[in-house]
C-alpha positions in Angstrom: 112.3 52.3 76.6 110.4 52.9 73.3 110.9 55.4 70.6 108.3 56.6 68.5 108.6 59.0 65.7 105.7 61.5 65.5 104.9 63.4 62.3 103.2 66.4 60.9 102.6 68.6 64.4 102.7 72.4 63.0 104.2 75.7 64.2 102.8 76.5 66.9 102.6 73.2 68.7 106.3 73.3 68.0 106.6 76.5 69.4 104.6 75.6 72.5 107.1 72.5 73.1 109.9 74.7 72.9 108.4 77.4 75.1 108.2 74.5 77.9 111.2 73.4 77.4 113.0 77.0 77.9 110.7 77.5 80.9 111.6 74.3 82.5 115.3 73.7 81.4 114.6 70.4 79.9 115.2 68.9 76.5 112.4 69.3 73.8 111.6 65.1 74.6 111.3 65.5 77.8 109.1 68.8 76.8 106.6 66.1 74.4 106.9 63.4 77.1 105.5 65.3 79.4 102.4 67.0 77.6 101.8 63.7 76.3 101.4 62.2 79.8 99.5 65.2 80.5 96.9 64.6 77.9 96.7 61.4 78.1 95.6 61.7 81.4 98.2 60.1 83.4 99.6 63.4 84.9 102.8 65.2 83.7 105.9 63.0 85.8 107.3 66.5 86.8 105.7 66.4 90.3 107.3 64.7 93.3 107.1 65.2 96.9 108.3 69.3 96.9 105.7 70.0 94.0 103.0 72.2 94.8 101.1 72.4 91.4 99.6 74.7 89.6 96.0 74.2 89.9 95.9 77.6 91.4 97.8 79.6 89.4 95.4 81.8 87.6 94.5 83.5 90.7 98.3 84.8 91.4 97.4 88.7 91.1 93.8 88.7 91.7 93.3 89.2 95.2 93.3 93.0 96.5 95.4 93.9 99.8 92.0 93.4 101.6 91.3 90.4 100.3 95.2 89.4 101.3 95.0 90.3 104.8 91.8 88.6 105.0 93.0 85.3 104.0 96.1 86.1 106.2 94.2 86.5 109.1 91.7 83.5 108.4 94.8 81.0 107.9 97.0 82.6 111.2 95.4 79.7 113.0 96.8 77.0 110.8 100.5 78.7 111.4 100.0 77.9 115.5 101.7 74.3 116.8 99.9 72.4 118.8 103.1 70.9 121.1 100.7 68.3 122.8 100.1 66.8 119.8 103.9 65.7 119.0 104.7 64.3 122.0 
């Protein structure tokens, strides 16, 4: 395991690491470790096999009750198994 020592990151990026870190429950290096993975491109090591993501988070709240019961209806199909096909 290394250990690097990073300098001269101001208040608001410290205030950023500390706000993931709250929201998570996890330590502040585990916090930098994983927005460095995440800009560094290789992902942020907090998903596994029960991760979902958030790619589509910023549409939580955007749909109206129409729009809701459409997409209900549209996906009841996908809800329906198909017994044949386990056997």
């Amino acid at each position: 395991m290394n250990q690097l020592t990073i300098r001269g990151f101001d208040d608001e990026l410290a205030d950023r690491i500390r706000a993931l870190a709250r929201r998570e429950g996890i330590s502040l290096n585990r916090a930098v470790l994983r927005l460095l993975r995440r800009g560094a491109g290789l992902g942020d090591g907090s998903s596994g096999p029960d991760t979902v993501g958030d790619s589509l988070d910023h549409l939580i709240g955007t749909w109206t009750a129409a729009e809701g019961a459409e997409m209900g209806r549209a996906l009841a199909d996908l809800s329906q198994v198909d017994e044949a096909m386990w056997k």
